[in-house]
BAMI-898088 format. One record per residue: x, y negated, z negated of N, C-alpha, C in turn; residue number from 1; residue in three letters. Coordinates in steps of 0.2 Angstrom, whole numbers. Each point is the difference from the previous one (the first is absolute). Layout:
BEGIN
[[X Y Z] [X Y Z] [X Y Z] NUM "ala"]
...
***
This chain:
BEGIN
[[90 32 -57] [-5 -5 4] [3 -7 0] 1 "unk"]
[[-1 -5 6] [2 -6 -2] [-1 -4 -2] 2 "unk"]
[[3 -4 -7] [0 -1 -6] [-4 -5 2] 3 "unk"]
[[-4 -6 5] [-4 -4 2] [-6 3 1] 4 "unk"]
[[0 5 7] [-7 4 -2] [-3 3 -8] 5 "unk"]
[[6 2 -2] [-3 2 -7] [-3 -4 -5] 6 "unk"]
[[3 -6 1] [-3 -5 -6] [-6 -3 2] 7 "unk"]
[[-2 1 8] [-4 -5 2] [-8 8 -1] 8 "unk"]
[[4 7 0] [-5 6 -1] [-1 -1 -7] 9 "unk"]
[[2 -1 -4] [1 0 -8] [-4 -5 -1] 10 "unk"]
[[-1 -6 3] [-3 -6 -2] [-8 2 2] 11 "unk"]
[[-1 3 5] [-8 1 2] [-1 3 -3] 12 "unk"]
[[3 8 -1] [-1 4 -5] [-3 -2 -7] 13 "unk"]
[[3 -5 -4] [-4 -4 -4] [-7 2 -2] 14 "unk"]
[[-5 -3 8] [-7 -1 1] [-3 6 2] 15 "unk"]
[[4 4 6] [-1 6 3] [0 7 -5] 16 "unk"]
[[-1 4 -1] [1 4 -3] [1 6 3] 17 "unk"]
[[5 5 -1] [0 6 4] [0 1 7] 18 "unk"]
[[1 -6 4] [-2 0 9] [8 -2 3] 19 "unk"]
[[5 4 -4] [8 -5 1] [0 4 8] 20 "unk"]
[[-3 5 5] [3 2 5] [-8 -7 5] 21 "unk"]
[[-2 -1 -1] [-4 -5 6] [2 -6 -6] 22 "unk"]
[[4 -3 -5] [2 -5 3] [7 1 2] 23 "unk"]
[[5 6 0] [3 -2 4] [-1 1 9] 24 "unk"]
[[-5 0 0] [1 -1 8] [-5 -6 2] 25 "unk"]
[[-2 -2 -6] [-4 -8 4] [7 -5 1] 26 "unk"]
[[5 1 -5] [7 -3 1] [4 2 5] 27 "unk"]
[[-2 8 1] [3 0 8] [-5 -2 5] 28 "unk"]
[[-7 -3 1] [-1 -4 3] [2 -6 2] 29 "unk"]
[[2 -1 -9] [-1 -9 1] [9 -2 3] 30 "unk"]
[[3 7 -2] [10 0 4] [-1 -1 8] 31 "unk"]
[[-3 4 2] [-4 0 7] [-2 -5 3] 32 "unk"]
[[-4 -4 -3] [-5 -6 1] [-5 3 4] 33 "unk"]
[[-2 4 -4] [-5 5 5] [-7 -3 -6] 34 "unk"]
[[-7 2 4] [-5 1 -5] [-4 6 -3] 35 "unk"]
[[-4 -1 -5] [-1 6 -2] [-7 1 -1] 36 "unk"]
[[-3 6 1] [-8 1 0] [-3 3 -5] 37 "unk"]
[[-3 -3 -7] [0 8 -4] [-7 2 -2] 38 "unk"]
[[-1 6 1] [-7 0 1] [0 5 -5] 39 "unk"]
[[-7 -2 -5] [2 2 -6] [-8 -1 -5] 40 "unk"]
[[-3 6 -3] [-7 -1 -5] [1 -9 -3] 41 "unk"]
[[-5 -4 0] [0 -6 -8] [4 2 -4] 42 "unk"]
[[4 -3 -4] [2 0 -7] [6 3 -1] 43 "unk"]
[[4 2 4] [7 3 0] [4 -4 -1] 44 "unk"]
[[0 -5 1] [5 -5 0] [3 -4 3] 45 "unk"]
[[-3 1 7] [2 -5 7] [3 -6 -2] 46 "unk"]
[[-5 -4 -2] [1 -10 -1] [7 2 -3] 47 "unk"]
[[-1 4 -7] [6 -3 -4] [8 3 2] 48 "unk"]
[[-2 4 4] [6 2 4] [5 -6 4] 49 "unk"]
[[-3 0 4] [3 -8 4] [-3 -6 -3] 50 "unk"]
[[-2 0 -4] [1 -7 -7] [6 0 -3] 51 "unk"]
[[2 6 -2] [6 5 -3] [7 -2 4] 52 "unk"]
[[-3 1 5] [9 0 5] [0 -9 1] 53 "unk"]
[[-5 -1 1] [3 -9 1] [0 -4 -3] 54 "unk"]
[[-4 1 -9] [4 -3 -4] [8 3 -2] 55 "unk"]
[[2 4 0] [6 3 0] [6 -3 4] 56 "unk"]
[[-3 -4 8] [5 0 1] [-2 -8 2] 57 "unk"]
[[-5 -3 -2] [0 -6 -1] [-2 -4 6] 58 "unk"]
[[-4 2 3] [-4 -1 8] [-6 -4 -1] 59 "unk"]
[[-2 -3 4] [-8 -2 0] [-4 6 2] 60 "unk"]
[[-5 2 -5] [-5 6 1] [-7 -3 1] 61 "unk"]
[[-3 1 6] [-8 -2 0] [-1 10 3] 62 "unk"]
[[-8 -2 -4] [-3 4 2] [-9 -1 4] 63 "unk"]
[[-3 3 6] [-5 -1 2] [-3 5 -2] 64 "unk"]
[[-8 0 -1] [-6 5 1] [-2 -1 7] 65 "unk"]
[[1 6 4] [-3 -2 6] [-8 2 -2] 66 "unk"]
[[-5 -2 5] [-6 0 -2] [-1 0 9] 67 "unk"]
[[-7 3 1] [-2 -4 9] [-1 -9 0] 68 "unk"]
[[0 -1 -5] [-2 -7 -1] [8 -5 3] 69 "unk"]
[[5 4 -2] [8 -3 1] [-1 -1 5] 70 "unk"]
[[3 -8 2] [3 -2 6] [9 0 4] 71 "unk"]
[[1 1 4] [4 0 1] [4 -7 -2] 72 "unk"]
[[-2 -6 0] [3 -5 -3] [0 1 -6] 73 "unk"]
[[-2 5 -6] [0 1 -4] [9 3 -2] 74 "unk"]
[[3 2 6] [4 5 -1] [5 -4 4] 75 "unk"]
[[1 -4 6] [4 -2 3] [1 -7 -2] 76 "unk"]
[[-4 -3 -3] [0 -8 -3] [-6 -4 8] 77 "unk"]
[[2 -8 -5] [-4 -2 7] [2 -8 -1] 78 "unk"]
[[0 -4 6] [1 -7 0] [-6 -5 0] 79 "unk"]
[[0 -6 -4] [-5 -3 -2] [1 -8 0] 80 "unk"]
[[-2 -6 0] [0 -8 2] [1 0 -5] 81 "unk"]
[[6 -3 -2] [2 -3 -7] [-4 -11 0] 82 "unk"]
[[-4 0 -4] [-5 -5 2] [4 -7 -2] 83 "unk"]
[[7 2 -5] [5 -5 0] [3 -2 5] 84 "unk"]
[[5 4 3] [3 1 4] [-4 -1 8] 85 "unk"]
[[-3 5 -1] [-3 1 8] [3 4 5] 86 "unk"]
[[6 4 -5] [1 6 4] [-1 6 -1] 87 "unk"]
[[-1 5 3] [-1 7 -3] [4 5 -1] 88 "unk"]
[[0 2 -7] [5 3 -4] [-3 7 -1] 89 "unk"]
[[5 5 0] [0 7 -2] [-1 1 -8] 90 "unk"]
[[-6 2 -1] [-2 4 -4] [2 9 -1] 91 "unk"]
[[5 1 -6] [3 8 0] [-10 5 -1] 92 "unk"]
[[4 7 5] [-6 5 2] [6 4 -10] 93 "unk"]
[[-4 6 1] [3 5 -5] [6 2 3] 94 "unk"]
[[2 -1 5] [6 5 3] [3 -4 -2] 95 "unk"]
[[0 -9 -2] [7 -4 0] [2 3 -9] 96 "unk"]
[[4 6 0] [4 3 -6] [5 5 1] 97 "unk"]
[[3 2 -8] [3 6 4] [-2 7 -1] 98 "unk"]
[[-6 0 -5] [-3 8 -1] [-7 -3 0] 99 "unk"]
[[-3 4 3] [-6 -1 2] [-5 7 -1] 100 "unk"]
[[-5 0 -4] [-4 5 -1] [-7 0 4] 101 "unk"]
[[0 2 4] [-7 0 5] [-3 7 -1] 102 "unk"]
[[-6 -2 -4] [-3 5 -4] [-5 2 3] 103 "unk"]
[[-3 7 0] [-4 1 4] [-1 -1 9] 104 "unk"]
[[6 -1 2] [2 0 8] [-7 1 4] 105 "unk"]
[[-2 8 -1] [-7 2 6] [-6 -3 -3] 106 "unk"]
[[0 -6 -3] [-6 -3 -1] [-2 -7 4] 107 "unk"]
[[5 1 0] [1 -8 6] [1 1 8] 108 "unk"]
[[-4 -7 0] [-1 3 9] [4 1 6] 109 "unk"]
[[1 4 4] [5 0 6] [5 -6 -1] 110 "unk"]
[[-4 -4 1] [2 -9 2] [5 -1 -4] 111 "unk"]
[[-1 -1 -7] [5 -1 -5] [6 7 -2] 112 "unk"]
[[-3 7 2] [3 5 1] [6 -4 4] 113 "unk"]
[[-1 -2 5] [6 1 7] [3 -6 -3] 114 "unk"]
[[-4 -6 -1] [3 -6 -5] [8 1 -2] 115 "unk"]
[[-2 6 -6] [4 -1 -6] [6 8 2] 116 "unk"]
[[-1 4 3] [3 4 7] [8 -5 3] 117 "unk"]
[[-4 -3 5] [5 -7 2] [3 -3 -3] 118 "unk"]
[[-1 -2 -5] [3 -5 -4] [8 7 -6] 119 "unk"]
[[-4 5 0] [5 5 -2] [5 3 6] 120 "unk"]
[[-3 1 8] [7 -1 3] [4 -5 3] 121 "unk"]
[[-4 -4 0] [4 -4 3] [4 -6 -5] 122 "unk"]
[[-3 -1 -7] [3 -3 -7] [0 -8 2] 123 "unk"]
[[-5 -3 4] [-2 -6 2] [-6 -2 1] 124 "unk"]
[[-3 -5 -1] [-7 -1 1] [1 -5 5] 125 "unk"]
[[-3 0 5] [0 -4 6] [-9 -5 1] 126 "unk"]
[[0 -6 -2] [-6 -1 -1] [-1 -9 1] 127 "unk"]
[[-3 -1 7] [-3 -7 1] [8 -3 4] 128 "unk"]
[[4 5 3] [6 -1 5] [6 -3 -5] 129 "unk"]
[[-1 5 -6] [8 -1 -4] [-1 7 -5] 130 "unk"]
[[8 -1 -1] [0 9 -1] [3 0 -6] 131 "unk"]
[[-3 2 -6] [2 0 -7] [5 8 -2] 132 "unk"]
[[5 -1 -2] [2 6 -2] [-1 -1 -8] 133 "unk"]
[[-1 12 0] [-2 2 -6] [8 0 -5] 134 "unk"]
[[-2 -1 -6] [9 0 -5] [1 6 3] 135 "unk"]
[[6 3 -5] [4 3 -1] [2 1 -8] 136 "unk"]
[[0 7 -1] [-4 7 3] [-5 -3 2] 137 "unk"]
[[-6 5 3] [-5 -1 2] [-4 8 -1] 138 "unk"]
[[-3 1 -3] [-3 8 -1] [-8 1 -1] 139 "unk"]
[[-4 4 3] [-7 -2 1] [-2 8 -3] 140 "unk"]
[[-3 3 -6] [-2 3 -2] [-9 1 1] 141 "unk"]
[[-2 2 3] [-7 2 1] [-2 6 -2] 142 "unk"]
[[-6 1 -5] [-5 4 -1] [-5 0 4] 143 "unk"]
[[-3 8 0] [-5 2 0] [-4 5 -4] 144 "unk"]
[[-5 3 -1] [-5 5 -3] [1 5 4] 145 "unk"]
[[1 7 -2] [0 3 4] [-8 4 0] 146 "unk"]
[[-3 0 -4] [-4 2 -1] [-7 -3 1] 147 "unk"]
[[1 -7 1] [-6 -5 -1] [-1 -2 9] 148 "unk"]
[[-3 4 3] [-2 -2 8] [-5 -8 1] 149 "unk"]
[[-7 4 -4] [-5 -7 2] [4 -9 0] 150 "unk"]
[[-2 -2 5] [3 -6 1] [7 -3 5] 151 "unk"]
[[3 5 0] [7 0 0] [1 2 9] 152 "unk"]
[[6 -5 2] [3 1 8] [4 2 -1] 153 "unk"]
[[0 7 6] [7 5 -1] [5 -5 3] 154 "unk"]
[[5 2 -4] [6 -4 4] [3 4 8] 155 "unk"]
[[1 -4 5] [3 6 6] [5 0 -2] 156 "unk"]
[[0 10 5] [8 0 -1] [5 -4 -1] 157 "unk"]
[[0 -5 7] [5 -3 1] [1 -5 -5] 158 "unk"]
[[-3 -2 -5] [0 -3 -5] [4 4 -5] 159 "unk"]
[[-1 5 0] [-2 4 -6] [11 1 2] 160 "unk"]
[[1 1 6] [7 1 2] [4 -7 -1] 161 "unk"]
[[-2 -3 -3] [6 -8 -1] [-2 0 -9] 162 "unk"]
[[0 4 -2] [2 1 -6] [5 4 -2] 163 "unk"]
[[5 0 -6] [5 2 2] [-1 5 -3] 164 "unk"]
[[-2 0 -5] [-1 6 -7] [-9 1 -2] 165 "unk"]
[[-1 7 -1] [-7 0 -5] [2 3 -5] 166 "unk"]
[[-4 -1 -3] [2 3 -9] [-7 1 -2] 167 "unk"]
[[2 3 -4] [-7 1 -7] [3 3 -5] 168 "unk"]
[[-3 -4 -7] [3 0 -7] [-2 7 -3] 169 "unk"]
[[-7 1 2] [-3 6 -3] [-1 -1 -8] 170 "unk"]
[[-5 5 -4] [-2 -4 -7] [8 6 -4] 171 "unk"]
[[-1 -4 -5] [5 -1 -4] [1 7 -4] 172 "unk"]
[[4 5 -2] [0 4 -5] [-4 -2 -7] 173 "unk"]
[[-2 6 -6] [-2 -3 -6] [4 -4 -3] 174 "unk"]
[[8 5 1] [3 -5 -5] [2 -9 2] 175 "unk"]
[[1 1 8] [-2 -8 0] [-6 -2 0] 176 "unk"]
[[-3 0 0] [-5 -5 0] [-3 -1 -9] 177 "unk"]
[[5 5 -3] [-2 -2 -9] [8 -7 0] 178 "unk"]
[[5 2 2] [5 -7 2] [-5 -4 3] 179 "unk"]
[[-5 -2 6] [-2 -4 3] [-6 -4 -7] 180 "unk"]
[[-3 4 -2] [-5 -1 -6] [3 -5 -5] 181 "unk"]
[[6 3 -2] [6 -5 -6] [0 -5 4] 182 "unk"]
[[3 0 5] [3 -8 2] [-5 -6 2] 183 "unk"]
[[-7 5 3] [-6 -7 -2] [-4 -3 -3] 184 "unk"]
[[4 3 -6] [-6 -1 -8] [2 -5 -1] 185 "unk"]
[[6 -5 1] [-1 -5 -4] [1 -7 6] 186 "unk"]
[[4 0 6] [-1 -4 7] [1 3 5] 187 "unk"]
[[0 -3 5] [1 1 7] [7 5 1] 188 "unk"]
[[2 6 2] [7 1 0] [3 -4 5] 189 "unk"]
[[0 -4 5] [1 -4 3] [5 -4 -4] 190 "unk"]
[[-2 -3 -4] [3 -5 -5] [7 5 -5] 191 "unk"]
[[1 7 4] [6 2 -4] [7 -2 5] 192 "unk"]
[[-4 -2 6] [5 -4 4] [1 -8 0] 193 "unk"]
[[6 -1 -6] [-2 -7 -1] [5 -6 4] 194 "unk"]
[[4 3 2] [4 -3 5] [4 4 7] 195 "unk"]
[[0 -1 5] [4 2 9] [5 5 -2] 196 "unk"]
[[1 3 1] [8 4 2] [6 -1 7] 197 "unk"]
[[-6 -1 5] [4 -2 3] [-5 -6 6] 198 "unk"]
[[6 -4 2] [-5 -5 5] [-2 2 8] 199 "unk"]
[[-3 -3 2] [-1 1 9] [5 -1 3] 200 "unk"]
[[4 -3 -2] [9 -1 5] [4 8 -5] 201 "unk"]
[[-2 4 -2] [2 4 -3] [-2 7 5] 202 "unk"]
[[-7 0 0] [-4 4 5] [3 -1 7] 203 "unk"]
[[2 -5 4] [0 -1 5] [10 1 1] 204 "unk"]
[[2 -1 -3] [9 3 -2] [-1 8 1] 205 "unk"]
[[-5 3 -3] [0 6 -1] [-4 5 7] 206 "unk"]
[[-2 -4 3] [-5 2 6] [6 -1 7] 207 "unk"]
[[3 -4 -1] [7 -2 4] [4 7 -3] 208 "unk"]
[[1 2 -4] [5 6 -3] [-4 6 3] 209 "unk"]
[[-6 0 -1] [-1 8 3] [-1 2 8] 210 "unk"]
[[2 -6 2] [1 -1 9] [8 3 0] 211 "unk"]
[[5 0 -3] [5 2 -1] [1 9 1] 212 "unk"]
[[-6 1 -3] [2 9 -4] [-1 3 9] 213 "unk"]
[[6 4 -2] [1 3 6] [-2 7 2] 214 "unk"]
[[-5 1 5] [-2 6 1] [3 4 7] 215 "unk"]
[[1 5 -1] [6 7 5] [-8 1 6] 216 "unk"]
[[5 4 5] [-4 -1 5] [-4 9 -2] 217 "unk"]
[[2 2 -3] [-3 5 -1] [-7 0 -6] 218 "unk"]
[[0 -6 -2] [-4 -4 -5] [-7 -2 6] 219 "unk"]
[[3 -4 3] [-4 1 6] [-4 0 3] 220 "unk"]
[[4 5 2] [-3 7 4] [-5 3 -5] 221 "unk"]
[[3 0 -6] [-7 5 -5] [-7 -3 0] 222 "unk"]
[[1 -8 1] [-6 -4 -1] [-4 -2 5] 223 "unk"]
[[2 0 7] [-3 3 5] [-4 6 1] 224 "unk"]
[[4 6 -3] [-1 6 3] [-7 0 -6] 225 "unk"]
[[0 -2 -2] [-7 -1 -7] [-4 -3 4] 226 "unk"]
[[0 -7 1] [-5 -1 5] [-2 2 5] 227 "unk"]
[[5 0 3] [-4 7 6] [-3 4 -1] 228 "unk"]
[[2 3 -4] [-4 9 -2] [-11 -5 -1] 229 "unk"]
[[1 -3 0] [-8 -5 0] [-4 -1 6] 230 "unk"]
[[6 0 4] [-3 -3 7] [-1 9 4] 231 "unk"]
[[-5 -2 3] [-3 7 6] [-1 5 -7] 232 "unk"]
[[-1 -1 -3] [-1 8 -5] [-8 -1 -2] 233 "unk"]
[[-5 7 3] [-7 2 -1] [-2 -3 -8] 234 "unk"]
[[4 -3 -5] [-2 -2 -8] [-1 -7 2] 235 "unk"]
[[2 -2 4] [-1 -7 -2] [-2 -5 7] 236 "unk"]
[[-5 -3 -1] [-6 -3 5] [3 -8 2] 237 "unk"]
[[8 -4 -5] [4 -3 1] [5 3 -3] 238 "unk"]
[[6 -2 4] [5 1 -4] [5 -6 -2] 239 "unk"]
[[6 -2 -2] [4 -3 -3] [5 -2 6] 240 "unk"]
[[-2 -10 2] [4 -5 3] [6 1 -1] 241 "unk"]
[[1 -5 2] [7 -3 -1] [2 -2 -6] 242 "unk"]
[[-6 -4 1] [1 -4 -7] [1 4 -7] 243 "unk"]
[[-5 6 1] [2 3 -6] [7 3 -2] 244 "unk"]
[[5 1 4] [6 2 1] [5 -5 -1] 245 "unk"]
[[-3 -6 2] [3 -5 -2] [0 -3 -10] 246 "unk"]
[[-7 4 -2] [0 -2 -6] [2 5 -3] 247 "unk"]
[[-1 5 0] [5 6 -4] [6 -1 0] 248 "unk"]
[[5 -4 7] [6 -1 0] [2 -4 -4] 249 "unk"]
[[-2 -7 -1] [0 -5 -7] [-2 4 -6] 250 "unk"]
[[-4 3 -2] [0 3 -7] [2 1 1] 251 "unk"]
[[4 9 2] [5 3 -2] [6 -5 0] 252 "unk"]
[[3 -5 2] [4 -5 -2] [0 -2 -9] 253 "unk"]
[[-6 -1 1] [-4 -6 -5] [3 4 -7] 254 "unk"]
[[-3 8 1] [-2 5 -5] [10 2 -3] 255 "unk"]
[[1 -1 7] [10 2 -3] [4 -6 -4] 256 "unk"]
[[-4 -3 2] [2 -8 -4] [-1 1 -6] 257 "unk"]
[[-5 0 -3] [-3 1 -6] [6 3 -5] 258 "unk"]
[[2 7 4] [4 6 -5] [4 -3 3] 259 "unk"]
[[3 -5 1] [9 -1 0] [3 2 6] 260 "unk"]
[[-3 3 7] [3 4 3] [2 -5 6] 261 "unk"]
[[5 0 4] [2 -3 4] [-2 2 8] 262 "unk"]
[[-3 6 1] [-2 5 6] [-8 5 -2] 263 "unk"]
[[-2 -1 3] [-10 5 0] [3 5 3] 264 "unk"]
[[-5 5 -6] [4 8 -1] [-9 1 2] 265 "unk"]
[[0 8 4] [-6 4 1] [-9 -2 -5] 266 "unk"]
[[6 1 -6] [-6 -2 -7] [-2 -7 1] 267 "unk"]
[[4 -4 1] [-5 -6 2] [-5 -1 2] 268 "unk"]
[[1 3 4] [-5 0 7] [-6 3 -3] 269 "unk"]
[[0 7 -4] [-2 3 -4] [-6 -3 -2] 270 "unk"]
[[4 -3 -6] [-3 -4 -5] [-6 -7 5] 271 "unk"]
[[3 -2 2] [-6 -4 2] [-5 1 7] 272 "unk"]
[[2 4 2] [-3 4 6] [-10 -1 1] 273 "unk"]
[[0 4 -6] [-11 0 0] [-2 -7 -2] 274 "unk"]
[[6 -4 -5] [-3 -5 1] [1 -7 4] 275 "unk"]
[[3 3 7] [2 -6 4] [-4 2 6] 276 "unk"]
[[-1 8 1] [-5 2 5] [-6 3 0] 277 "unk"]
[[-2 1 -6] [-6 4 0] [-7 -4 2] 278 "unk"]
[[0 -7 1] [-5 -5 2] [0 -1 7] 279 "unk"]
[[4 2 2] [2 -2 8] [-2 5 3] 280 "unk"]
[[-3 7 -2] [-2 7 4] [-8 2 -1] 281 "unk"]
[[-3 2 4] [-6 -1 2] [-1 8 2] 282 "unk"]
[[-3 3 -5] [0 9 0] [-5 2 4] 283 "unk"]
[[1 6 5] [-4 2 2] [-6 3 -3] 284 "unk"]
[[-5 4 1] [-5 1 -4] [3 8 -1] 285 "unk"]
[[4 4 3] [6 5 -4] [4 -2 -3] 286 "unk"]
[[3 -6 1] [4 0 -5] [0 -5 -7] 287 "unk"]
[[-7 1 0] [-3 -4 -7] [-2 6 -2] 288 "unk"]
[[-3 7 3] [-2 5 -3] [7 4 -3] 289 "unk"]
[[5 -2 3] [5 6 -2] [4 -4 -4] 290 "unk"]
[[0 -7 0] [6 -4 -5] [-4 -4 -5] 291 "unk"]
[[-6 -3 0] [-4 -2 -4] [1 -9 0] 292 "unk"]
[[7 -1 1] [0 -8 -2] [5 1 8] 293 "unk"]
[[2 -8 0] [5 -2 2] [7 1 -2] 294 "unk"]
[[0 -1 -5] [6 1 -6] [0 8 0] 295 "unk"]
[[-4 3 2] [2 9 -2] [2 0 9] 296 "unk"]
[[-2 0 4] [1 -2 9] [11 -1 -3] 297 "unk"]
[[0 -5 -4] [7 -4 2] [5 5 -3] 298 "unk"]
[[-2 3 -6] [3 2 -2] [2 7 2] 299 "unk"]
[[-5 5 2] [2 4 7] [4 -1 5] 300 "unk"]
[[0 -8 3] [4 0 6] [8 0 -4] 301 "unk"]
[[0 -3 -8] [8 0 -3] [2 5 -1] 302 "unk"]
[[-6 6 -3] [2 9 -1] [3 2 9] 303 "unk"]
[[-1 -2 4] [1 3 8] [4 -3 4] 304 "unk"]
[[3 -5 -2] [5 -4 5] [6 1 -5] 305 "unk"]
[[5 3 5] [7 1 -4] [4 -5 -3] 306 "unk"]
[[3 2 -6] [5 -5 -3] [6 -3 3] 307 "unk"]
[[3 -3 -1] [7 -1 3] [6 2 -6] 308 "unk"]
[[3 2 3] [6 -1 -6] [4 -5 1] 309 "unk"]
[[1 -3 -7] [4 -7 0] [7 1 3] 310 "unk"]
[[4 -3 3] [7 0 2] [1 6 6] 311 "unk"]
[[-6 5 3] [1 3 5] [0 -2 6] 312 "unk"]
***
C-alpha cells in the first residue's frame, strides 16, 4: 500500500475501529475529489469518521444538522452592512471548509438540498454577483437514516447521481465493539489523533498523482460494458449515466493508486464497482424481487460481464 495512504488509513484507524475497507474508499473519494453519501443506523460512527480523516490530515472540518428549519444561507454563507465600514461583507455558510459533515441530508429541504448539491459540483458559491471558491481538498460527507422515513425528503435521483460513493459502516462485530468499549472509557478516541499526518497541499499532490495511473483500452472497454449491461435491461426502471462510468473510471484510478500500481487492473474495477454504482440504479419492481438491493443488481451485472485479460 502507499506508504501515505497508509499513514493517513492508520491515523483514522486510531478512532474507527474495524471499518479499514470504507475508510479506504472514503480516501478514495477524497483521491477522486468525489463526494460521499453514507447511509447508515444512529451510533455507528459516522461524525467520528470524517472528524477522523480531517483531523488527520489537518483541514478545516465543520459539520451541519440539517433540520427543515435549515436555510440555505445557512449552507452557502451570506452578505451583511458592515455599520463601520458601510460596506457589505461575506459572511462564511458551512461549505467554506475542507471536510464537511452534513448530517442527516433527507431532512432538509429541497432548497437547501439543491443548495449544498451545487455548491458540491460546481465547488463555488456564487452569491449577491461574486463568486466565492470552496478550499482544497474540498469533500462533502452526507448522512442519512435508512430506516427513519417520517419527516424526511427523498433525495432525486439526480441528486442522488452527483455523489460519487455511498457507503455504509454497518454495526460492528463483538469483538470490536468490546475494542470500541475500551477506548471510550476513559475520552473521546478522537483525541488518539493528536496531531496531521499529512497536510491539504499533500491531498491535493496526491489527487494530481492518481490522474497519472494509466488505464488499457481493454480496461475500458470492461467499464463501459458494465455500465451498459444497466441500460435497457427488464431489472432496472433507470440505468447507469455517463457519469457513473465516469466515476467508476476515477476510482478504479484512485483504488490502483493506493496499492502502488502504476496501471488499473480488472479487480479494480471490482473492488469499487457497488460502491460507486449501486446508488445510481433504480430497480425494477423484478428486479428488486430477484436481486433484493441495488448492491445485489451490481454485483450480478460483475458476475455477467466478462473479464478482460491484462496484456491481451
Amino acid at each position: 500500500m502507499n506508504e501515505k495512504i497508509s499513514k493517513l488509513a492508520g491515523s483514522v484507524g486510531k478512532v474507527i475501529v474495524g471499518k479499514d475497507d470504507t475508510v479506504l474508499r472514503l480516501i478514495t473519494a477524497l483521491l477522486c475529489e468525489g463526494h460521499v453519501l453514507l447511509e447508515d443506523v444512529p451510533g455507528v460512527g459516522k461524525t467520528q469518521l470524517i472528524t477522523a480523516l480531517a483531523r488527520s490530515i489537518g483541514g478545516k472540518f465543520n459539520r451541519i444538522q440539517l433540520t427543515p428549519d435549515v436555510m440555505p444561507s445557512d449552507i452557502a454563507g451570506f452578505t451583511m452592512l458592515d455599520q463601520k465600514s458601510g460596506e457589505f461583507i461575506y459572511r462564511d455558510g458551512a461549505v467554506i471548509c475542507n471536510f464537511l459533515l452534513a448530517d442527516e441530508i433527507n431532512r432538509a429541504s429541497p432548497k437547501v438540498q439543491s443548495a449544498l448539491l451545487e455548491a458540491m459540483e460546481e465547488r463555488q458559491i456564487s452569491l449577491d454577483g461574486e463568486t466565492h471558491i470552496l478550499p482544497k481538498p474540498f469533500l462533502v460527507m452526507a448522512t442519512q437514516n435508512p430506516v427513519e422515513t417520517y419527516g424526511t425528503f427523498h433525495l432525486p435521483e439526480a441528486q442522488m447521481d452527483r455523489f460519487f460513493m455511498k457507503l455504509s459502516m454497518g454495526y460492528p462485530t463483538a469483538d470490536e465493539e468490546i475494542k470500541i468499549l475500551e477506548r471510550t472509557e476513559m475520552h473521546n478516541p478522537i483525541q488518539n489523533i493528536s496531531e496531521p499526518v499529512m497536510t491539504a497541499d499533500d491531498v491535493i499532490q496526491m489527487q494530481q498523482e492518481v490522474r497519472q495511473i494509466r488505464v488499457t483500452e481493454q480496461v475500458k472497454k470492461y467499464i463501459v460494458s458494465i455500465v451498459a449491461a444497466t441500460r435497457g435491461d427488464r431489472n432496472a426502471t433507470l440505468g447507469i449515466s455517463p457519469r457513473g462510468s465516469i466515476a467508476l473510471y476515477k476510482a478504479a484510478k484512485a483504488f490502483a493508486y493506493i496499492y502502488e500500481r502504476e496501471y488499473v487492473t480488472p479487480d479494480d474495477v471490482k473492488n469499487v464497482a457497488v460502491s460507486v454504482l449501486s446508488h445510481r440504479v433504480i430497480l425494477s419492481p423484478q428486479g428488486r424481487s430477484e436481486f433484493g438491493s441495488p448492491e445485489g443488481y451490481v454485483e450480478h451485472i460483475l458476475a455477467s460481464c466478462a473479464v478482460p485479460e491484462m496484456g491481451s
